[in-house]
C-alpha positions in Angstrom: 14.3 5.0 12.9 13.1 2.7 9.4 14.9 2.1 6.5 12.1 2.5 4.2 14.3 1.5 1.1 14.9 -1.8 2.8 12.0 -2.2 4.4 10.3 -2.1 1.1 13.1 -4.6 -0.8 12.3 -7.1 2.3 9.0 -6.8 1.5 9.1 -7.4 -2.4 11.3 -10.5 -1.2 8.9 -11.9 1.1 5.7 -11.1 -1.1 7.4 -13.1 -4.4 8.0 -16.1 -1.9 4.4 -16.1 -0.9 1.7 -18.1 -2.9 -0.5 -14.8 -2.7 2.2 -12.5 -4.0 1.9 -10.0 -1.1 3.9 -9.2 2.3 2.9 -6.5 4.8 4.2 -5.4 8.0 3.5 -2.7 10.3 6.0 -0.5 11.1 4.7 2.0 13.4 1.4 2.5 16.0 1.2 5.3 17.9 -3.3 5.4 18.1 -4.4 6.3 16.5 -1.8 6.5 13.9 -0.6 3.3 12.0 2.0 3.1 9.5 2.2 -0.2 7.3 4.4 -1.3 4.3 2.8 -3.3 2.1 4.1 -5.3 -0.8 2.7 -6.8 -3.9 4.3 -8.7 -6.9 2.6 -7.5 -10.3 -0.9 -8.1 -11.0 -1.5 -8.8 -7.4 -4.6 -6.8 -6.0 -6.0 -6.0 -2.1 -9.8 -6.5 -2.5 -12.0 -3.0 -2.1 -12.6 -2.4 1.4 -13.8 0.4 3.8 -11.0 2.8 4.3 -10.3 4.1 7.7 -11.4 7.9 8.5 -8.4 9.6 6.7 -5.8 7.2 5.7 -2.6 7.6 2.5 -0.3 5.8 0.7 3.0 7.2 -0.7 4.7 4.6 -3.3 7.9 3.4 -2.5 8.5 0.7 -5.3 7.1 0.3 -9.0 2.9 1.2 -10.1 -0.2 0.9 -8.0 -3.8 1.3 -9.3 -6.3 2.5 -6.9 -9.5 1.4 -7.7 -12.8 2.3 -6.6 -16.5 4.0 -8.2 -14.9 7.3 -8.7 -12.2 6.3 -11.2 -9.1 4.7 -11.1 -6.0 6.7 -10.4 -2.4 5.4 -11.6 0.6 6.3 -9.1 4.2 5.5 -9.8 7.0 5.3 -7.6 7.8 8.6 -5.4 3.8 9.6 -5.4 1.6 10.7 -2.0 -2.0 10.0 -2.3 -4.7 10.8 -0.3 -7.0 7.4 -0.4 -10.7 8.7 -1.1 -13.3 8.3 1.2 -15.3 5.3 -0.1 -14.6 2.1 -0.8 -11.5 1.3 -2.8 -9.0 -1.7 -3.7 -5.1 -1.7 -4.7 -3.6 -3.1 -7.9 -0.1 -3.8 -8.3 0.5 -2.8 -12.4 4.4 -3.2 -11.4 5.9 -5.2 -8.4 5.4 -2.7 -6.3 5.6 -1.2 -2.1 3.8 1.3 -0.6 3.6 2.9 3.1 0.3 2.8 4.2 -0.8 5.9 6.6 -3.9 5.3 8.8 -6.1 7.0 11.5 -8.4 5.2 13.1 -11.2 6.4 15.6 
């Protein structure tokens, strides 16, 4: 069993040490399921990428921005998002943690 709430303040810990003002572990893998806590300081961003065939994230610290051609959508702490299916990027408004929910092919 995880600690999410501590997982997440490890995380913020880690990701103001690092020059790039993220952390990010992964918690769980069961395939094709993955499970990943990810944690950015504010104003920190993960480039836009291809997503993975359905994937969420559920904030567990602070503001995210998702970012992407369809619009931007703002989620504070406590929200569950379905990521869209097209390319997309994540922007920390707040210092901020998130659990990442994949499935992969």
């Amino acid at each position: 069993m995880y600690d999410l709430n501590d997982i997440a303040e490890e995380h913020l810990k880690a990701a103001h040490a690092d020059e790039h003002g993220r952390s990010a572990n992964l918690i769980l893998r069961d395939p094709p399921l993955r499970q990943t806590v990810i944690a950015l300081t504010a104003g920190t961003a993960l480039d836009e990428h291809t997503p993975p065939p359905a994937s969420s994230i559920q904030v567990l610290r602070g503001v995210v921005k998702v970012t992407g051609p369809s619009g931007d959508k703002e989620l504070t702490m406590g929200a569950l998002y379905l990521m869209p299916h097209e390319r997309h990027g994540l922007k920390a408004v707040t210092d901020a943690a998130v659990l990442l929910t994949a499935v992969n092919d």
